[in-house]
C-alpha positions, -999 to 999 in steps of 0.1 A, spaced: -731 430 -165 -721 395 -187 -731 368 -173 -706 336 -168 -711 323 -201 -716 355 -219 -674 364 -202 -663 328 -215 -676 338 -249 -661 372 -252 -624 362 -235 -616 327 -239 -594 323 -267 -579 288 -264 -582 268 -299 -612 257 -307 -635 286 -289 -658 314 -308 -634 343 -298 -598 326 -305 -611 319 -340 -619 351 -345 -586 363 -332 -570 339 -354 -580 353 -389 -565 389 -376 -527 398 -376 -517 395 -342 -484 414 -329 -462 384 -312 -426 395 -307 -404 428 -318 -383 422 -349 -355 426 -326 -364 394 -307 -364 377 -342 -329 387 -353 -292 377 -352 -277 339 -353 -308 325 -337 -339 339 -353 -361 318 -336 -382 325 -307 -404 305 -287 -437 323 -277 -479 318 -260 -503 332 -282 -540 322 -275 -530 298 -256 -510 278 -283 -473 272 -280 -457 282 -310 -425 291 -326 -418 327 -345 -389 324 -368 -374 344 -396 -365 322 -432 -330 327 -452 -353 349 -475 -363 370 -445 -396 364 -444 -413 364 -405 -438 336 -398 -449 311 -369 -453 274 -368 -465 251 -339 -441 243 -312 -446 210 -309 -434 185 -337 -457 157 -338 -441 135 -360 -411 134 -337 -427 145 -306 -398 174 -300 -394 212 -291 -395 232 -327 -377 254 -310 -350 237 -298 -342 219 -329 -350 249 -353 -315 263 -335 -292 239 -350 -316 245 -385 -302 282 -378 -270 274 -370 -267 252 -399 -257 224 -377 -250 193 -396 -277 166 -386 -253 138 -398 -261 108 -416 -296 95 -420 -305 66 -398 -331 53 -424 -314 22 -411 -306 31 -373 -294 -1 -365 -263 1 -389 -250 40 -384 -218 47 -370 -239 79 -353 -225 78 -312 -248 55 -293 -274 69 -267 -265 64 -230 -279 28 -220 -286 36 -182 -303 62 -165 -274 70 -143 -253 76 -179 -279 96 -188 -278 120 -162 -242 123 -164 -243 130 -200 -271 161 -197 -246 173 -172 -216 175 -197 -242 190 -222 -231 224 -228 -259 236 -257 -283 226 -226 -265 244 -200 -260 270 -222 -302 271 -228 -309 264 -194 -284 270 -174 -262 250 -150 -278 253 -121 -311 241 -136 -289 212 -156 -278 203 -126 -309 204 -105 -328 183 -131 -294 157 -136 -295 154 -93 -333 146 -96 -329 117 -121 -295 109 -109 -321 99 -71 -345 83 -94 -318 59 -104 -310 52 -67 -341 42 -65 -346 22 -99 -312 3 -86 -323 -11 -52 -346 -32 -70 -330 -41 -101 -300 -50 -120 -299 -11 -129 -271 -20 -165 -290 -48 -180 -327 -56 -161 -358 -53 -186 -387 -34 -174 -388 -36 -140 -421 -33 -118 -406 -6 -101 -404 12 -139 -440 0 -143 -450 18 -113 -434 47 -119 -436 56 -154 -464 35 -168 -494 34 -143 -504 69 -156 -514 51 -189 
């Protein structure tokens, strides 16, 4: 019989421990080619305990790449789609302050009311989760508003409470 440790040596195969870097230099079957095809060939997926995203290049080569971007701290996977779809990204905002690009919504409560008009996100998602998630922030606002000029207050204490005491 293993003992504790000797189980954790053999099984744990997070990043970082003796048996996922083993696992690592090996081929490892992810996904079916079939869930790697068509308009979208990109496919989130959980292998060794790392997020990651599988994707298939114009060339139609198969590979896998982080899922996390951290240079822009977004889903790969997400914004690999419009890379598939050959969505066009618009202008560069190498000066942000001077593009013509739409402006972001300036409240909470516009923000919630623009995820619910999304329709890539309900189309991801779903509506009913869209809508769950906009009614969730949509009650955070309420509260955000009963103790603050909710259009034009700076950081409130009630945003320092809710969003910043973690730090």
């Amino acid at each position: 019989m293993l003992s504790r440790e000797q189980n954790d040596l053999v099984t744990r195969t997070g990043k970082g421990t003796p048996a996922g870097e083993l696992m690592r230099r090996y081929w490892q079957p992810a996904a079916l080619v079939d869930e790697v095809a068509g308009d979208r060939p990109i496919r989130p997926a959980r292998l060794f305990g790392e997020d990651l995203v599988l994707f298939k290049d114009e060339q139609g080569r198969y590979g896998s790449i982080g899922r996390n971007c951290p240079h822009r701290g977004t889903d790969l996977a997400s914004g690999l789609d419009g890379v598939g779809r050959k969505l066009d990204p618009g202008p560069s905002a190498d000066t942000p302050y001077e593009t013509k690009a739409a402006a972001l919504p300036k409240s909470l409560h516009e923000a919630a009311s623009v995820l619910r008009a999304d329709g890539t996100l309900r189309s991801g998602f779903g509506g009913a989760f869209v809508d769950y998630y906009a009614h969730i922030k949509e009650a955070e606002f309420v509260r955000f508003a009963k103790g603050a000029d909710a259009e034009t207050a700076d950081v409130t204490p009630w945003e320092q409470n809710e969003y910043f005491d973690l730090f």
